[in-house]
N, C-alpha and C positions, 0 to 999 in steps of 0.2 A: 431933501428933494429927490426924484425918485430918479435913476439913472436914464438915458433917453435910450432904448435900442437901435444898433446903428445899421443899417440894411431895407429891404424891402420887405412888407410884409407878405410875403410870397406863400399859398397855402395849397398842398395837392401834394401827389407821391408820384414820384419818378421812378421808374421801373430799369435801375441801369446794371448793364452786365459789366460786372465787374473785369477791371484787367489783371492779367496775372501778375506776381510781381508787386503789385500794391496793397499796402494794409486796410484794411474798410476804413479804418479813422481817417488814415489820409485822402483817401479816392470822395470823404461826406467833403472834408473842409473844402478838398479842390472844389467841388461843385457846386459847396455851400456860397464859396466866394462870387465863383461864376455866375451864381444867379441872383447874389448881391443880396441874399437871404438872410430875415434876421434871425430864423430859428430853424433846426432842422436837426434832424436824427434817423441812422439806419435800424435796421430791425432785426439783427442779427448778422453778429461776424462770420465771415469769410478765411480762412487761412491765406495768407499772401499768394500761394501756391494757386489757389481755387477762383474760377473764375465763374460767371452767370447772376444769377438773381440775384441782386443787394438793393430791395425795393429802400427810400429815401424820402421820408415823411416831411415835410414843407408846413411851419406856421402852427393852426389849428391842428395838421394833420398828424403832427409828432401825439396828440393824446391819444392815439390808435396804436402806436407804437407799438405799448406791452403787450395789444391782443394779436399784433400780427408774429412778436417775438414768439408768444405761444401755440404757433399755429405749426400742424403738419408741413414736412418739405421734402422734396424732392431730389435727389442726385444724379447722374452718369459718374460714375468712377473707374478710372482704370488700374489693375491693382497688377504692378511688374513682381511677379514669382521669382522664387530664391533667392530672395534678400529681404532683410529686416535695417531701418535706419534709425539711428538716435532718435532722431522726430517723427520716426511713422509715414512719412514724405520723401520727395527725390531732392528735396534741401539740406536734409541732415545725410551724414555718414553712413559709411554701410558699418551695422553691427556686428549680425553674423548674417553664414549663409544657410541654405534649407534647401535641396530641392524639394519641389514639389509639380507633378501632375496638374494641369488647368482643368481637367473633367474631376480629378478630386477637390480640387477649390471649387467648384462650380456644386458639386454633390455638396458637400457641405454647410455651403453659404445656405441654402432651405433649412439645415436646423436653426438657422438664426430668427428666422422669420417668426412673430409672433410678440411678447411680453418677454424682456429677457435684461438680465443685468449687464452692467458694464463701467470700467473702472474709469475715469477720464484720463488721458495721457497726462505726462510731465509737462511737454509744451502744448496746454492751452492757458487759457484766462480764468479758469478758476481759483480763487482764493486759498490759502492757507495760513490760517494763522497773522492775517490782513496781507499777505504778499501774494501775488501772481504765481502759482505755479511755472512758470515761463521763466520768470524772474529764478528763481530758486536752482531749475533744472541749466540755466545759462552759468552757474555759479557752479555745476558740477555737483547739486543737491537732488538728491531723492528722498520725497514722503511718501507714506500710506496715504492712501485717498480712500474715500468710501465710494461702496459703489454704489449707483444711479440704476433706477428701474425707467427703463427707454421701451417704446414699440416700435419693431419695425413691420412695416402695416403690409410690402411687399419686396421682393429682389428677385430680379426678373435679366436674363442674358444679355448682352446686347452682340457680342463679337468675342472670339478666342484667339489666343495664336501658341507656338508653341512655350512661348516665355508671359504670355500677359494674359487677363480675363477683364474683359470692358463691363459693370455694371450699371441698371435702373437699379436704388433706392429709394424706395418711399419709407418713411419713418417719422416721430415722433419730435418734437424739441429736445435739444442737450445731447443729442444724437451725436456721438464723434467718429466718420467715417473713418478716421484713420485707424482710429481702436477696431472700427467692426472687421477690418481687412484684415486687422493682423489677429484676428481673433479665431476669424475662418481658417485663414493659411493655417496656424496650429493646429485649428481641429481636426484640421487634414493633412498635418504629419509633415508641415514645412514651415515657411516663413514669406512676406509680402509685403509690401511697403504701396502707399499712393502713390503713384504717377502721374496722375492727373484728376483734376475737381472741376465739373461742373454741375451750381446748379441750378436745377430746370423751373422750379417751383416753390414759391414760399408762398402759405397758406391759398389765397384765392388767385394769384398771381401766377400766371405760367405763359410758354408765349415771346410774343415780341418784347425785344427788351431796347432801351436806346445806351448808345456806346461814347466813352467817354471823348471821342475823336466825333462824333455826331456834335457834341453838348460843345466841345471849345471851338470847331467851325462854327455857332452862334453865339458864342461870347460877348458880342459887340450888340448884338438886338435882344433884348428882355420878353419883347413881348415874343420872337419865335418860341424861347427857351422855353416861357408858360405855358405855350401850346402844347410841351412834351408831357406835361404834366396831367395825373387824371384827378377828377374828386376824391372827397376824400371815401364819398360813400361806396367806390369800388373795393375799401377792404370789407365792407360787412356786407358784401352783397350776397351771399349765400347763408346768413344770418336770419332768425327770424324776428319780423320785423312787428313796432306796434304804430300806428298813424293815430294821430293827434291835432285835433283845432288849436288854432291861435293860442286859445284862453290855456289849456293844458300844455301848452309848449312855454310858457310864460312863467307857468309856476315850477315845471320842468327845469326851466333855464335858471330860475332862481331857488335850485336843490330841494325843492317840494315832490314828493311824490304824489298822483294823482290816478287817478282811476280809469282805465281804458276799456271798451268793451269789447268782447270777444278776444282780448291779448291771450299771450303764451301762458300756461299757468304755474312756470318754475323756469329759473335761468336768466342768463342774460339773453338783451334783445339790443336789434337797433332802432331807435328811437325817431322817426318822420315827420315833421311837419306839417304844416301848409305847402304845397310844392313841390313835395317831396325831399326836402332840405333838413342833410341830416344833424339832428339836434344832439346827439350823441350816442352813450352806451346806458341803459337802462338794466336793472334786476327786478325780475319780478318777488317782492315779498311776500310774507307768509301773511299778508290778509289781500292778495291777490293784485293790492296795487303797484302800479310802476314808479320804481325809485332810481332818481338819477343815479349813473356812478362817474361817468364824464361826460360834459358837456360843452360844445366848439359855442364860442362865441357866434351870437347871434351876429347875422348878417340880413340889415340891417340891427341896429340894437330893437327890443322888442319894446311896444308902448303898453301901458297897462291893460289888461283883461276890459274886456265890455262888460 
């Protein structure tokens, strides 16, 4: 017999700014609990350190997940001049020192900008060898990593002083701010560490965000909490989209590809109903029809085609 899920079937993305201090895994379960949810998941980690966008996918809405994991994001980063720490952040040690110039950090940071490689630090979440890099580097371990071709799409000033340089990043997934700081500070004949992480935007998401002191002042009322919640169609809203009658939503819903007219003619799409109620994530294939690749349970369940 099949196990019962224990929670509410709660479905939407919460847009919450992260507290500093807390791990994204713990700040999902806090919330998850809070809203008595039976299924949920974020869309990419946060360094404890880093605080802002940790959009939190609800129910149906977790199958959008991996498209929001791969989507462009945005930072402020404040990077403290003449020092370099164990972790790259103002949690680890100071390693060594470097002076170094803020209008030279500043000069610099533009050769980054563009298509550019990058090695992942010791303290993140990547694997080696089935173990955490994290795990390894906690042990007093250093690996070779390979490096990762990332874009950074923009890096633009925000504030200087004579010890620190405030940055906007826009860039690509797998992006590790902390790498790109200490990457500039060398190029520029010093050393850097984060100071600070916020961030502003992940993929279509940027904006007002709700705070975890917001979410446990309504702990006690279910239905407030759902109201913080949006569809789930706000992640593909910048997607292009294919609309569909009843009868092709049906066979859609039951992994049939079917024929749209005037659809995209390559790529993924997001898939519209009756309603405008979205039925999932669509690829268009190579004999032009639309083939599901995930799709949310129908609400209501669908009755057969006329």
């Amino acid at each position: 017999m099949a196990r019962k899920r224990r929670g509410r079937p709660v479905s939407g993305i919460l847009l919450l700014d992260k507290p500093a201090g807390a791990s994204s895994n713990g700040v999902l379960q806090r919330v998850r609990w809070l809203f008595k949810a039976q299924k949920a998941g974020h869309t990419g980690s946060l360094d404890p350190l880093a605080t802002g966008m940790l959009p939190i996918c609800f129910g149906e809405a977790t199958k959008l997940s991996g498209y929001l994991l791969d989507a462009d994001k945005r930072y402020t980063v404040t990077a403290q001049l003449g020092t370099a720490t164990t972790t790259g952040d103002a949690e680890g040690e100071v390693a060594e020192h470097g002076g170094l110039d803020p209008r030279s950090f500043v000069a610099a940071a533009q050769d980054f900008v563009g298509e550019i490689e990058q090695v992942p630090p010791m303290y993140s979440a990547v694997k080696h060898q089935g173990r955490r890099l994290y795990e390894l580097a906690r042990a007093g371990e250093t690996v070779e990593r390979k490096r990762r071709r990332i874009s950074i799409h923009a890096i633009e000033l925000i504030d200087q002083t004579a010890e620190s340089v405030t940055l906007s990043v826009s860039c690509s997934k797998g992006t590790y701010i902390r790498t790109l700081v200490e990457d500039i500070a060398k190029a520029a004949g010093g050393c850097a560490h984060v100071a600070a992480l916020h961030r502003t935007q992940a993929g279509p998401f940027e904006g007002a965000m709700v705070t975890m002191d917001q979410i446990e002042s309504l702990s006690d009322d279910v239905a407030a909490l759902d109201q913080l919640l949006l569809p789930a169609t706000t992640a593909v809203a910048d997607w292009p989209t294919v609309h569909v009658n009843a009868d092709s939503a049906y066979f859609l819903r039951r992994g049939q590809a079917v024929q749209v007219p005037k659809a995209p003619t390559e790529g993924l799409v997001a898939m519209l109903g009756p309603g405008n109620d979205l039925i999932g994530i669509g690829e268009i294939l190579d004999d032009g029809r639309v083939g599901p690749r995930r799709v949310m349970a129908s609400q209501p369940a669908g009755d057969t085609p006329s």
